[in-house]
VMD Tcl script that draws the C-alpha trace (Angstrom):
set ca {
  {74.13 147.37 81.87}
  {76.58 146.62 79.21}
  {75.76 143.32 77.19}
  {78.49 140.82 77.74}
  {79.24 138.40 75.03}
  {78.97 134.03 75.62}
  {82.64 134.13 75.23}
  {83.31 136.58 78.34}
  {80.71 134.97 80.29}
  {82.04 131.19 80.05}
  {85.43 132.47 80.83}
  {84.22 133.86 83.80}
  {81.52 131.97 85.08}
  {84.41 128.88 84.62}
  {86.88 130.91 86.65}
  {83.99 131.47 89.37}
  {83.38 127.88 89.34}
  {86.45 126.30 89.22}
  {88.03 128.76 91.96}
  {86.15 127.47 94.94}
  {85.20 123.49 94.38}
  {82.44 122.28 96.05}
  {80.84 125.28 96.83}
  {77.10 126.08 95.29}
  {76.52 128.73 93.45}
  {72.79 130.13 92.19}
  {71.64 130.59 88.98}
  {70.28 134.44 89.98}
  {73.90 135.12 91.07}
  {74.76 134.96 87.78}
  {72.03 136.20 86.43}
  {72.06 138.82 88.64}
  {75.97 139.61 87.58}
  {76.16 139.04 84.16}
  {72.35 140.92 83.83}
  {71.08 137.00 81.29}
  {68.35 135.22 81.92}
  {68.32 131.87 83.98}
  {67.62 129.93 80.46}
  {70.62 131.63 78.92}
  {73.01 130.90 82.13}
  {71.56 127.30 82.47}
  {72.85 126.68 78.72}
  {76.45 128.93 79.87}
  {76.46 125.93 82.43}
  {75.96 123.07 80.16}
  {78.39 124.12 78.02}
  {81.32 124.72 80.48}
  {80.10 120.95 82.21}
  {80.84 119.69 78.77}
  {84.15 121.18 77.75}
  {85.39 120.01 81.45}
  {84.39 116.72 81.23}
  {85.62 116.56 77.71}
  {89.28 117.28 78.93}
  {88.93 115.87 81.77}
  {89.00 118.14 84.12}
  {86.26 118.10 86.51}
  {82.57 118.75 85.86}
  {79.73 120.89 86.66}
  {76.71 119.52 88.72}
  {73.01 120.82 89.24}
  {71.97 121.00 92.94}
  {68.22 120.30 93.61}
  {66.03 121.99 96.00}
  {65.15 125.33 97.15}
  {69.01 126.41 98.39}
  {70.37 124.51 95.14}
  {71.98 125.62 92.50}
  {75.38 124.70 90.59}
  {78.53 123.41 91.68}
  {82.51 122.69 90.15}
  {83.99 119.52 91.63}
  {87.76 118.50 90.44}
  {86.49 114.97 89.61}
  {88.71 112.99 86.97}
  {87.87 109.91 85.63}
  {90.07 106.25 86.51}
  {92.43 106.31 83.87}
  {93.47 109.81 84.59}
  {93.95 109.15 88.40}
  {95.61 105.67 87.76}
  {98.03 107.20 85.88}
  {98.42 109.97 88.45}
  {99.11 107.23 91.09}
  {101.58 104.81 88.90}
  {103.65 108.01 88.47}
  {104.08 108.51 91.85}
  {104.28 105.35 92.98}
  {107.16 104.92 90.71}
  {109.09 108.27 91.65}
  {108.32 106.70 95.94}
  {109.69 103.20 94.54}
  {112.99 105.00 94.47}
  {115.65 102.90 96.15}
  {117.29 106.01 98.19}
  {113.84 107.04 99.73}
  {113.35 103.91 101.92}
  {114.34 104.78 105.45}
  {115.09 102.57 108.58}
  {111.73 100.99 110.10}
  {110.15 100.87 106.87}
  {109.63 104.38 106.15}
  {109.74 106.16 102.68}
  {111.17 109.49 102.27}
  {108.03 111.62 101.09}
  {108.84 114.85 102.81}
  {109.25 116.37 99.17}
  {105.98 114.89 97.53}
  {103.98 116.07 100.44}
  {105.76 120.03 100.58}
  {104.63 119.88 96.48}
  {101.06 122.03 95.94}
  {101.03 120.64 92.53}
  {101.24 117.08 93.60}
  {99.21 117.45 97.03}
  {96.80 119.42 95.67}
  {95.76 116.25 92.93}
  {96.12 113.88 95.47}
  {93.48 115.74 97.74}
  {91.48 115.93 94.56}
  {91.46 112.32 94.66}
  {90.86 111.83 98.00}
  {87.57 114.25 98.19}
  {86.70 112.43 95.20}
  {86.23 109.51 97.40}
  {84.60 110.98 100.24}
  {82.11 114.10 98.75}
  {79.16 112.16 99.21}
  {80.18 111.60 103.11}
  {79.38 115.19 103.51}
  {82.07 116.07 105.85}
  {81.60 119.23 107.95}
  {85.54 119.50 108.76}
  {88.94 117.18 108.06}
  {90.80 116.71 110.61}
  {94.48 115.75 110.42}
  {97.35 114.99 113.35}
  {100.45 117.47 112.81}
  {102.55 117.55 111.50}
  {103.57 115.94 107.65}
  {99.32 115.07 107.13}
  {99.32 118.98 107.18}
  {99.60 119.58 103.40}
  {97.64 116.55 101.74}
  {94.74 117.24 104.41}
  {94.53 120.82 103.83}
  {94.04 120.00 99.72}
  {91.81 117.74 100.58}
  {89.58 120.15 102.87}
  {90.00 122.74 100.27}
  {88.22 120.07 97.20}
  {85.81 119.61 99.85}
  {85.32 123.43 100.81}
  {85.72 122.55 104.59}
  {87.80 123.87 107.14}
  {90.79 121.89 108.58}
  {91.27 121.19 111.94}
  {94.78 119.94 113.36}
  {95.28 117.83 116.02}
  {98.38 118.11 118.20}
  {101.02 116.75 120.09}
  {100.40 118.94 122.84}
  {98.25 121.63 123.70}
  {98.85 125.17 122.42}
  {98.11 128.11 124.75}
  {97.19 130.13 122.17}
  {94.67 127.89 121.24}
  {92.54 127.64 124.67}
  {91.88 124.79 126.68}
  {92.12 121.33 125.00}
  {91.12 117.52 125.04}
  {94.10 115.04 125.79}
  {94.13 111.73 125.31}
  {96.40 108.73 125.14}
  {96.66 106.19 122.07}
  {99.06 103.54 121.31}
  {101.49 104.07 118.29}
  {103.92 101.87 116.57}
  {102.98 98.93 114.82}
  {106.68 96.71 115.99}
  {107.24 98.15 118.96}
  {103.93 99.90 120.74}
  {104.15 103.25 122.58}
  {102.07 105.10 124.46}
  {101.98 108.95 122.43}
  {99.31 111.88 123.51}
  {97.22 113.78 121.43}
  {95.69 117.01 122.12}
  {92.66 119.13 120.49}
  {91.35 122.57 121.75}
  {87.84 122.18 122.73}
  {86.70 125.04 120.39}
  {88.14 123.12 117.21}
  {84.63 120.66 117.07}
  {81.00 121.32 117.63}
  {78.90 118.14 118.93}
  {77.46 116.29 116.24}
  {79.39 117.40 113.54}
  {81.04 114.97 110.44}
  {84.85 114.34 110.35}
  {86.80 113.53 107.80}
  {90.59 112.13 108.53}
  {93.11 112.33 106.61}
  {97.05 111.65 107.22}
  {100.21 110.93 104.58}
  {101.37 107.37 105.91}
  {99.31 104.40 107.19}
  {101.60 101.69 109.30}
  {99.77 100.41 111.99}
  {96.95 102.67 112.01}
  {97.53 103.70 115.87}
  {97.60 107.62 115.13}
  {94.34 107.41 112.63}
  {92.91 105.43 115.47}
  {93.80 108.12 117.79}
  {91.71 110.44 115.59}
  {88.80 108.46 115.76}
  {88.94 108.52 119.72}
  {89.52 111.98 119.77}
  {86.20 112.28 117.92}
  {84.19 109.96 120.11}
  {85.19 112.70 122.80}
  {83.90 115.54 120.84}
  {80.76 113.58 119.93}
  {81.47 114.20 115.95}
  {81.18 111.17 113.75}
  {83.65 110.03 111.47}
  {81.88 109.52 108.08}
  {85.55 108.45 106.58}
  {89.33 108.09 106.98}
  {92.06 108.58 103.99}
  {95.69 108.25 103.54}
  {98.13 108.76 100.79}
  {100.99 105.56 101.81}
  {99.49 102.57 103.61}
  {101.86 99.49 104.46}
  {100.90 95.93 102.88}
  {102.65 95.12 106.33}
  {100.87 94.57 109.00}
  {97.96 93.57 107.27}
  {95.42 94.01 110.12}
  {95.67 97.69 111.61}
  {94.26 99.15 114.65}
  {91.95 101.29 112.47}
  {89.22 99.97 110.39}
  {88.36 100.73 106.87}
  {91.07 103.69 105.81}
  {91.48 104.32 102.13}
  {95.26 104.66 100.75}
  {96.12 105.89 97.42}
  {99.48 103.94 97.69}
  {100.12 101.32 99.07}
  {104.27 99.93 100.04}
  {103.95 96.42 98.99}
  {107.48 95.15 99.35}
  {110.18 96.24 101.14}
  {113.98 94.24 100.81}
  {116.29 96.27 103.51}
  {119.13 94.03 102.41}
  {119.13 95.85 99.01}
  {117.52 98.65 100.19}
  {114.92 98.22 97.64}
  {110.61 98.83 97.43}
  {107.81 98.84 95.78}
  {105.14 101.49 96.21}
  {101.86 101.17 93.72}
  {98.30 102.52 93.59}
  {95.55 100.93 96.35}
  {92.82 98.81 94.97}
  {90.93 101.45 97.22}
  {90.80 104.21 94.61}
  {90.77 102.10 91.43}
  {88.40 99.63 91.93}
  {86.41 99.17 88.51}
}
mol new
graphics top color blue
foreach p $ca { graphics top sphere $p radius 0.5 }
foreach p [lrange $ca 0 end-1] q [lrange $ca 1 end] { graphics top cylinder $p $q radius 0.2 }
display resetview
């Protein structure tokens, strides 16, 4: 086999790495590819942990055990994702985004790959140590942010629906109440093929008001007997301050809202940025 030079090798063991976060990689697969020694792709590794973490842009961990090995993760440090979030929170603090019952325009933020895919980099960032075996989002506006988010994590997403697909087999309906003003009774449906017993969920949705539809979630999971080892959202309201489901994590929260000058104020949670 042709010797390949350090240079080649870091470019593409860092392409290799940084295409597929989460996932572990073995030292012999490298070795085995690049036809080096473990010594000389354990120092490759080192090397490519430091220059990411140097410009902040993820880092490289060492996996323990006998199916260990090495693993990219898009992790950034506080400063990086505070700035990330006062950006945003600025562009959503836009006067023409607020919409009648307290909504924010976000269609636009949430249909962005560049933007969603940072934000789910934050969000796994919070929740990689859960171990998630799936996230699992309700159609149809969570879609984007959730599937970044599963893709950080390396898990599959799994959508919940309004109604039942036929396409998609038999399902699992239930009822949940929406609305945090006025309540309504809304129905949720999940094909029985989407979750094995036992398994970890991960939720994740784009706006947090009263919590009924990530409390839906939760229920929908109790009837698949999968735990939920976390829930995530990019928006939550300040308003109401107690919400039907316990213990979400925003990345923004909508502090204020004036509808007689149509004004808000959208700025990072304490969730993500707590020191």
């Amino acid at each position: 086999m042709e010797r390949v030079k350090r240079n080649e090798r870091l470019g593409a063991m860092t392409r290799i790495l940084t295409s597929e976060n989460n996932r572990i990689h073995t030292l012999s697969e490298f070795c085995d590819l690049f036809g080096s020694a473990k010594s000389t792709i354990s120092e490759d590794v080192d090397l490519i942990d430091e220059s990411l973490k140097k410009y902040d842009m993820g880092s490289v961990d060492t996996v323990a055990g006998a199916a260990g090995g090495v693993r990219y993760r898009a992790t950034m440090s506080k400063e990086r994702v505070r700035g990330i979030l006062q950006d945003l929170g600025r562009k959503l603090s836009d006067p023409n985004r607020l919409l009648p019952g307290g909504f924010l325009y976000t269609s636009d933020v949430s249909s962005d790959p560049n933007v969603t895919e940072l934000l789910g980099n934050i969000l796994a960032m919070q929740f990689y140590e859960a171990q998630p075996d799936f996230v699992l989002t309700m159609e149809t506006k969570g879609i984007p942010l959730a599937l970044m988010t599963a893709r950080a994590i390396n898990v599959p997403l799994v959508i919940a629906r309004r109604d039942s697909k036929a396409y998609e087999g038999s399902a699992v309906k239930i009822n949940y109440i929406s609305g945090a003003e006025n309540e309504r009774i809304e129905t949720m449906a999940l094909s029985r093929r989407a979750v094995t017993a036992g398994s970890r969920a991960l939720i994740i949705d784009d706006f947090m008001k009263g919590g009924g539809t990530l409390q839906g979630m939760v229920e929908m999971m109790a009837e698949f007997q999968a735990e939920v080892v976390g829930i995530g959202v990019m928006i939550s309201t300040a308003q109401p301050e107690e919400k039907r489901c316990k213990d979400a994590k925003s990345l923004l929260v909508l502090q204020a809202i004036d509808r007689n000058t149509g004004t808000c104020v959208v700025e990072p949670s304490k969730d993500v940025l707590v020191d």
